[in-house]
C-alpha positions in Angstrom: 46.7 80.8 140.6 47.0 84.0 142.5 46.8 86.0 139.1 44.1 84.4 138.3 42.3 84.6 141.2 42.2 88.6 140.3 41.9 88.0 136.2 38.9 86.0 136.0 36.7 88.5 137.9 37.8 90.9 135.8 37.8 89.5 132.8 34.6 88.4 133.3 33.2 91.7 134.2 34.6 93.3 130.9 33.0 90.5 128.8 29.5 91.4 131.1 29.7 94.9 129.5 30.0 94.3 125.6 27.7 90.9 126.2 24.2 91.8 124.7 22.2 89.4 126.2 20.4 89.7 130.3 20.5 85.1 130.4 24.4 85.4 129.1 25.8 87.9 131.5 23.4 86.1 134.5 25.6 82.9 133.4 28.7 84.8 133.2 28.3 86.3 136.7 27.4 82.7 138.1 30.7 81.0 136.0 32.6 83.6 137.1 31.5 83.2 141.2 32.0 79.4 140.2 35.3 79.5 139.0 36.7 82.2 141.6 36.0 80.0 144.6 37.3 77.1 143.3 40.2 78.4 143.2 40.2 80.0 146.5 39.1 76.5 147.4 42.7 75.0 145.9 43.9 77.4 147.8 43.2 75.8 151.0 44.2 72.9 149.8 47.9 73.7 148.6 49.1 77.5 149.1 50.5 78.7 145.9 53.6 80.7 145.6 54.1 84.4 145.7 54.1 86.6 143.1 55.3 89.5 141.3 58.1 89.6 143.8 55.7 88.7 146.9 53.8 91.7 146.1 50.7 89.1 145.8 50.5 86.1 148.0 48.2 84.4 149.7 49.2 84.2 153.9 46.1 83.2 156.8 44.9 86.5 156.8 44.2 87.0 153.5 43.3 83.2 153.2 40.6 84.1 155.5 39.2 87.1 154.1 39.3 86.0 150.3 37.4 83.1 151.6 34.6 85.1 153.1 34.5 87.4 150.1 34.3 84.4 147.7 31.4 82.2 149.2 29.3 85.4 149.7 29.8 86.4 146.3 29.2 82.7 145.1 25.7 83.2 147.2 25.2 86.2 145.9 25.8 85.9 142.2 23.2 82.9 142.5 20.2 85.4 144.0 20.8 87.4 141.4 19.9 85.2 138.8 16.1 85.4 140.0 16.7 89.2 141.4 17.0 90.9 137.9 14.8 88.3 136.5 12.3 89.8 138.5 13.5 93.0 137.7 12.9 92.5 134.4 9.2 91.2 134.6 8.8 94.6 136.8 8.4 93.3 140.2 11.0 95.9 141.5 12.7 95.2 145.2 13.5 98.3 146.4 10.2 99.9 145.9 10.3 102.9 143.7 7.2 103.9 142.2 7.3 104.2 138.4 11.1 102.8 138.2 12.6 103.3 134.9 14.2 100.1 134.4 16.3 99.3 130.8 19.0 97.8 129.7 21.8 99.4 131.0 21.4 99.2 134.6 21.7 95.6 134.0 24.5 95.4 131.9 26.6 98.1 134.3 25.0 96.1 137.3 27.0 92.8 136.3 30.1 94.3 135.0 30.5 96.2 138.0 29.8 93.1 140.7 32.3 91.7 138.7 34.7 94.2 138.8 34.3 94.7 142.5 34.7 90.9 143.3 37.9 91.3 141.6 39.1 94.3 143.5 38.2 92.6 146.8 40.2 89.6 145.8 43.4 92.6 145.1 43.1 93.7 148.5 43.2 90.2 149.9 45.9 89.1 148.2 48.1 92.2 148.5 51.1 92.0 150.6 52.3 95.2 149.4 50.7 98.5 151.0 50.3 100.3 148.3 48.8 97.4 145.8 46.4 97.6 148.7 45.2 101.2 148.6 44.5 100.9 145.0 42.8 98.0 145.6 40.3 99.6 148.4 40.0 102.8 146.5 39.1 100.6 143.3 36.3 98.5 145.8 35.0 102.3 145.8 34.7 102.7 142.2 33.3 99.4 141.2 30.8 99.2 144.2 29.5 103.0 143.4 27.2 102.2 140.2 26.2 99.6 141.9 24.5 101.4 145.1 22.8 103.4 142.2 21.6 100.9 140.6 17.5 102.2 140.5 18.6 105.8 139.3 16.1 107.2 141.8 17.3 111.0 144.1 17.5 108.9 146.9 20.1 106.5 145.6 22.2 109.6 143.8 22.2 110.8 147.4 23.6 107.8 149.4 26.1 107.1 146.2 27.2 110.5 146.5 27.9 110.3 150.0 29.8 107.0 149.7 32.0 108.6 147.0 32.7 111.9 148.8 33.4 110.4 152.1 35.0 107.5 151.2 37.5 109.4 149.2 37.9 111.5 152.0 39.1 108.2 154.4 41.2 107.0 151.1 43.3 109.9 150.8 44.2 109.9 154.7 44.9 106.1 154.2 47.5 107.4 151.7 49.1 109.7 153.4 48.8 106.7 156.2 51.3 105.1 153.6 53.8 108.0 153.2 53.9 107.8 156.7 54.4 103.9 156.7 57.7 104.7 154.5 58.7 107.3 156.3 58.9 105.1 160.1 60.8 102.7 157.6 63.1 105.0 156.0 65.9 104.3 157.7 65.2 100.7 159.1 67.1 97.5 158.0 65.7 94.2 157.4 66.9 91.5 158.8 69.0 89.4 156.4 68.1 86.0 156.2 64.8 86.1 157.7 62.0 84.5 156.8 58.4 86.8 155.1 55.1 85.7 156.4 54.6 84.0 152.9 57.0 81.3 153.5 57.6 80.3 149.5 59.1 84.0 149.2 62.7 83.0 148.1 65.5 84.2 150.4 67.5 85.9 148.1 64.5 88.4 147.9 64.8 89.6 151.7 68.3 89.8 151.2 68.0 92.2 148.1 65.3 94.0 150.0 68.1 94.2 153.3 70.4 96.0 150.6 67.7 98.4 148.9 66.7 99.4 152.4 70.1 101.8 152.4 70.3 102.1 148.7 66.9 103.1 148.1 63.4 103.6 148.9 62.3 102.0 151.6 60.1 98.5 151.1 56.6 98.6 151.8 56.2 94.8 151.5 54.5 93.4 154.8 56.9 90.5 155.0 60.1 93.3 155.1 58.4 95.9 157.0 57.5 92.9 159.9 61.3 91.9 159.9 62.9 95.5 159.7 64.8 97.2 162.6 65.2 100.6 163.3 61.6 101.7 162.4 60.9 105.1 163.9 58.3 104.2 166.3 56.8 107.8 166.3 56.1 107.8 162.8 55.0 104.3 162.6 52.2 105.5 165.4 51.2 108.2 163.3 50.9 106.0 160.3 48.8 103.8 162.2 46.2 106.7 163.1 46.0 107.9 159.5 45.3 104.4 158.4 43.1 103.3 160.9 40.8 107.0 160.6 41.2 106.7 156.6 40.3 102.8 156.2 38.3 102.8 159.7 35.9 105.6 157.8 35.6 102.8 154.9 35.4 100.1 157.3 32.1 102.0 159.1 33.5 102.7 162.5 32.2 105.3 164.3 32.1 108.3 164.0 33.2 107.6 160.3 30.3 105.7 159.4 27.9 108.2 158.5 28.0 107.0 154.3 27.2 103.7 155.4 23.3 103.5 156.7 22.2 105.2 153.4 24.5 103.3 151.7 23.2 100.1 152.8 19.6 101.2 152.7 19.2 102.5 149.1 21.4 99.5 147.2 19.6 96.4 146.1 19.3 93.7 148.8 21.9 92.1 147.3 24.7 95.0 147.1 23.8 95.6 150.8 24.8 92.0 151.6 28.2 92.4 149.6 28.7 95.6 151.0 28.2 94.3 154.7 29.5 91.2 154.4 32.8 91.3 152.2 33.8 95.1 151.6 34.0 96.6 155.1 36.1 92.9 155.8 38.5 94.3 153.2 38.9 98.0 154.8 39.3 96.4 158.2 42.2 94.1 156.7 44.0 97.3 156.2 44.0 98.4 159.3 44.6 94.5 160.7 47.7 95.0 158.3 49.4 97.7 159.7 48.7 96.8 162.9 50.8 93.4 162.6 53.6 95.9 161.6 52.6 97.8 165.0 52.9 94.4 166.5 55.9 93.7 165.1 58.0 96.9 166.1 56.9 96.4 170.1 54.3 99.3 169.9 51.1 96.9 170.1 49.8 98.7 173.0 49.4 102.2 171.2 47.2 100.2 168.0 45.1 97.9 170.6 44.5 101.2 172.7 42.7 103.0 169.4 41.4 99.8 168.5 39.7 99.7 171.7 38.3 103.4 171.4 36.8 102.9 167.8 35.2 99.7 168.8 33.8 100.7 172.0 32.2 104.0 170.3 31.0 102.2 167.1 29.1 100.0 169.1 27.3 102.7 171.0 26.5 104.8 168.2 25.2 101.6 166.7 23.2 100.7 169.8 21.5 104.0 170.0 20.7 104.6 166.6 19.1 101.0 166.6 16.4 101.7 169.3 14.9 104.6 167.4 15.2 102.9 164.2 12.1 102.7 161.6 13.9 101.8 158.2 14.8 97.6 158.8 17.4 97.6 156.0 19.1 100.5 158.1 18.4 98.9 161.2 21.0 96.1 159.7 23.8 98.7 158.8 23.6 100.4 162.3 24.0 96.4 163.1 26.9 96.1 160.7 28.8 99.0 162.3 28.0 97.2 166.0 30.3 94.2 164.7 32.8 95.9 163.1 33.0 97.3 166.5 32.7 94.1 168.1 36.1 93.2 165.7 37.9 96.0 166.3 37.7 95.7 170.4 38.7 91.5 169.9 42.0 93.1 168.2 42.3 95.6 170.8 42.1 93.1 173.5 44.6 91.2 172.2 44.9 87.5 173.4 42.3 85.4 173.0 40.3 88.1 171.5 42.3 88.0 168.2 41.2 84.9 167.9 37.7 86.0 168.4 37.4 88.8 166.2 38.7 86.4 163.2 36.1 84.2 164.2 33.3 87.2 164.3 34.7 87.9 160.6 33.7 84.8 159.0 30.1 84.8 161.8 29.2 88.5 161.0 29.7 87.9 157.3 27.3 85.0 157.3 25.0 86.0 159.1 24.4 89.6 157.8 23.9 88.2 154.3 21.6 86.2 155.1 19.6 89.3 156.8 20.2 91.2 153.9 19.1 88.4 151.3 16.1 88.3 152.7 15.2 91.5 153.5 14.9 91.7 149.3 12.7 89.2 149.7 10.8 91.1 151.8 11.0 94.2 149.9 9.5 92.2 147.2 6.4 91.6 149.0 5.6 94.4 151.1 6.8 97.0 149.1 8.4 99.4 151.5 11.2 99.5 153.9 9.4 101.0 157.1 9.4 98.5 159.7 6.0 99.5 161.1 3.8 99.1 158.1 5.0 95.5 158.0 3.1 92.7 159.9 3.2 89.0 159.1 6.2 87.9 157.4 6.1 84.5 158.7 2.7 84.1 157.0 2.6 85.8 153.6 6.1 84.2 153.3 7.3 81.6 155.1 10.6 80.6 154.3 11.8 83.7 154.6 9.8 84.7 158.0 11.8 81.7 159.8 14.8 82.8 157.7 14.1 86.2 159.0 14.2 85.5 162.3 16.6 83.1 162.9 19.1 86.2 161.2 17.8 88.3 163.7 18.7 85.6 166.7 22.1 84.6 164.9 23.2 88.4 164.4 22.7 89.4 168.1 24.4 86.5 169.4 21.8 84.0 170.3 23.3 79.7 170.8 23.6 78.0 169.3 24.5 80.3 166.3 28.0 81.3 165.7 28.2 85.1 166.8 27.8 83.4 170.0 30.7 81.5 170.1 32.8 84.7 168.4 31.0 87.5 170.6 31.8 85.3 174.2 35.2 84.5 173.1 36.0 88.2 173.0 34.0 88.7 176.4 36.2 86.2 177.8 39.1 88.3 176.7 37.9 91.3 178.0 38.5 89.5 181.7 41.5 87.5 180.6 43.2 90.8 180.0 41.9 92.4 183.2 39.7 94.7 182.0 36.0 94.4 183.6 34.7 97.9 182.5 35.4 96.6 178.7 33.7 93.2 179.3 30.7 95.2 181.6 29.8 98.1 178.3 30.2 95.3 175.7 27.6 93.5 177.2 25.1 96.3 178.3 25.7 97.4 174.8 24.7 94.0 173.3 21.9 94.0 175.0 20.5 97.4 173.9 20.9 96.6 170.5 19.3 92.6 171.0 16.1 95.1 172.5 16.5 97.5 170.0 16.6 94.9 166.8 13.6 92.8 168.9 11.5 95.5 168.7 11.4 95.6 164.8 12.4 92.7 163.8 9.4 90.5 165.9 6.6 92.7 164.8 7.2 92.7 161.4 7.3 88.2 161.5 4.2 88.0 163.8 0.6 88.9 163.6 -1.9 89.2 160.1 0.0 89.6 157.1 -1.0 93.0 155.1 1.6 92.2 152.2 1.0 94.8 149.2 -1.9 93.1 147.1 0.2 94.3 143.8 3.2 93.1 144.7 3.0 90.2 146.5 4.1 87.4 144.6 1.7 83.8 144.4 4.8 81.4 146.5 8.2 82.5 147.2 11.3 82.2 144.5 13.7 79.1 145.0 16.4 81.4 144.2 15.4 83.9 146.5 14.6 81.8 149.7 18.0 79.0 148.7 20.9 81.2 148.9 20.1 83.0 152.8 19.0 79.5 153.6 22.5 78.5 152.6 23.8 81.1 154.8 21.9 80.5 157.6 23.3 76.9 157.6 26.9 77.8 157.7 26.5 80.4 160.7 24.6 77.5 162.3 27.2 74.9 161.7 29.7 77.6 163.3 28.6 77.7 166.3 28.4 74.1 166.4 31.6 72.5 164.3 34.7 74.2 163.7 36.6 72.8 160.8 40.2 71.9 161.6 41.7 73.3 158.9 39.7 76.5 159.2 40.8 76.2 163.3 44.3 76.3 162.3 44.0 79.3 160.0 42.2 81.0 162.6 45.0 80.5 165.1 47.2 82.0 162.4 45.4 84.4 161.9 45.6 85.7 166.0 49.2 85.1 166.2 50.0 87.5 163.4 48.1 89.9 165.0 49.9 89.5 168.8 46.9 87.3 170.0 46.7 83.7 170.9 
């Protein structure tokens, strides 16, 4: 199942490049979403074993994050069915005028979504840290085309920038991994204990115990969390490199600078994957390194950093917010807010663990959803200032209260799930004794709930003045269905937390030294 969890995308994505026809590779991409979250679905119901010697496997972490990936690529595979239809008729979303639009675009715009939802799914799955960099670094390949999708200057630009600074963060993240072996060079794992995938046999920990003298040293996560004698200066310096090198993929501050172009020259629907899945996958680097960090007694030195990343993402986010004209980068300044909002729930440890696996899944949701319909919005208006937009709720509807109710959900508004996610870390913030965290996080959620209020509200109210050329006679099914079904879910997570989803999450903050 694991193997296959990585196979299908990929397969799938190499058949979308040779396919000929735009209805068979839609199909494809839709089959494909289909068939990859049903198995992460059987997942949940019955973990399958490791493989490839536990260099894959599937643990609460990973559980999680494959999980988020998979239903937003499920959603999104769906909009894209009436996205390039409309494409294809003309009616372009990201308004470029005279778009040269043929063919290819389409056919590298499918194999590539594929090929990313595969990579995504590598780093989730990996246990081993350097499956995991070539899975990240191969995100950065597959996603590129896709951020240049309308072959217009301003997209070359942002993909550019993505490229060169990405690769920038990915080759520090590799030297993060020389320095990972090095801590571990002359550690020794404990025989007979037991990986974090639990079907990993024994007799592989003990032949892993013996290979720790004979040769190099493992980079498994399950033998690096049971080895003594790791060199703690090294380890703390592997934990820098990995947390500047995947924390510049990830968008923290002041790394983020490829993201707000990024996010604001892709397709609606790229910016949703991009938000939503992709910087989920960077930060599950850093989570992973820092369970090792846990692990050797030095949590204090990652939740420290954590802490300084988070805090300073968030306030670059919050001031670029309140100057902000473009919407769609109004939403990646937001996206870098919560990935700060994650970062300080790690650093806080306890309870906020807990919170910032929560905030994973809420963020995820509800950012989509935002993005989603902002192509919807795109559609209509034809432009992405903020200012020339007035009555979304009127020229369309469905996505004016879909609009909205984003906009309340992704500042942390009840009875929406941010809430619950954002509060929990606030409440850890004073469980740990520190008041000056708990009193900038939320001065620093309010000037970004002012600063998102005062574009997000003018554009739903007043007369609509929708482009006459562009505005379409009633709103897509496929465009308004798949935010709406995202909108439900961050609802229903701030109302009802599934058991079994409870007790992953709980997994999830133990691993990482919270509760």
């Amino acid at each position: 199942m694991i193997a296959a969890l990585i196979l299908v995308p990929f397969a799938a994505g190499g058949i979308a490049f040779l396919w000929p026809h735009d209805r068979g590779r839609r199909v494809l991409l839709v089959l494909a979403a289909l068939a990859h979250t049903t198995l992460v679905a059987a997942a949940w119901l019955v973990r399958p074993p490791p493989e490839l010697g536990g260099r894959l496997a599937i643990d609460a972490t990973g559980l999680l994050f494959l999980s988020i990936t998979s239903v937003l690529f499920l959603v999104a595979a769906m909009y894209c069915v009436g996205y390039l239809a409309r494409e294809r008729r003309g009616g372009h979303v990201d308004f470029v005028e005279h778009l040269y639009f043929s063919n290819e675009p389409e056919t590298v715009f499918t194999g590539c979504l594929l090929m990313f939802l595969a990579a995504m799914t590598l780093v989730t799955l990996s246990q081993h840290f350097g499956w995991m960099w070539v899975g990240v670094e191969a995100t950065t390949l597959a996603s590129a085309p896709l951020i240049y999708f309308h072959r217009h200057h301003r997209s070359l630009e942002a993909t550019w920038k993505y490229l060169l600074i990405c690769s920038v963060g990915i080759a520090l993240a590799l030297l993060g991994n020389f320095l990972l072996a090095a801590a571990a060079a002359d550690g020794v794992i404990e025989e007979g204990a037991q990986p974090v995938a639990a079907a990993v046999d024994r007799t592989h920990v003990a032949d892993a115990a013996a290979n720790a003298v004979a040769g190099p040293p493992s980079m498994l996560l399950s033998d690096l969390l049971h080895t003594k004698g790791i060199r703690v200066s090294w380890l703390q310096a592997a934990f820098l490199f990995f947390l500047v090198g995947y924390g510049t993929k990830m968008g923290l501050a002041p790394l983020h600078t490829w993201l707000p172009d990024a996010h604001s020259e892709s397709p609606s629907v790229v910016s949703a994957l991009l938000s939503g899945a992709l910087l989920n996958c960077a930060f599950l680097g850093i989570l992973r390194v820092h369970q090792v960090c846990v692990a050797a007694g030095v949590a204090e030195f990652s939740q420290n950093l954590l802490l300084i990343f988070g805090v300073l993402s968030m306030a670059v986010a919050a001031t670029f917010i309140l100057g902000q004209t473009d919407f769609k980068r109004m939403l990646a300044y937001s996206s870098v807010e919560h990935m700060g909002i994650m970062s300080i729930g790690v650093g806080l440890g306890g309870v906020g663990a807990f919170g910032a696996a929560m905030h994973a899944i809420n963020h995820s949701l509800a950012k989509a959803t935002l993005f989603l319909v902002a192509g919807n919005i795109l559609t209509v208006y034809g432009t992405k200032t903020a200012r020339d937009i007035h009555g979304v709720m009127r020229a369309i509807p469905f996505s004016g209260v879909l609009w909205v109710a984003g906009f309340l959900a992704i500042t942390g508004a009840p009875p929406f799930g941010p809430f619950l996610s954002e509060f929990t870390v606030l409440k850890a913030a004073f469980d740990e004794g520190r008041p000056w965290i708990a009193v900038t996080y939320l001065a620093l959620l309010a000037l970004v709930f002012i600063g998102m209020a005062n574009i997000v509200m003018p554009m739903a109210q007043g007369e609509s003045n929708a482009n006459p050329r562009l505005r379409t006679p009633r709103e897509d099914w496929l465009a308004v269905l798949p935010p709406a079904a995202l909108g439900i879910l961050v609802l229903a997570m701030g109302i009802y937390v599934p058991p079994d989803l409870n007790t992953v999450l709980h997994e999830v903050a133990r691993s990482l030294g919270g509760n």
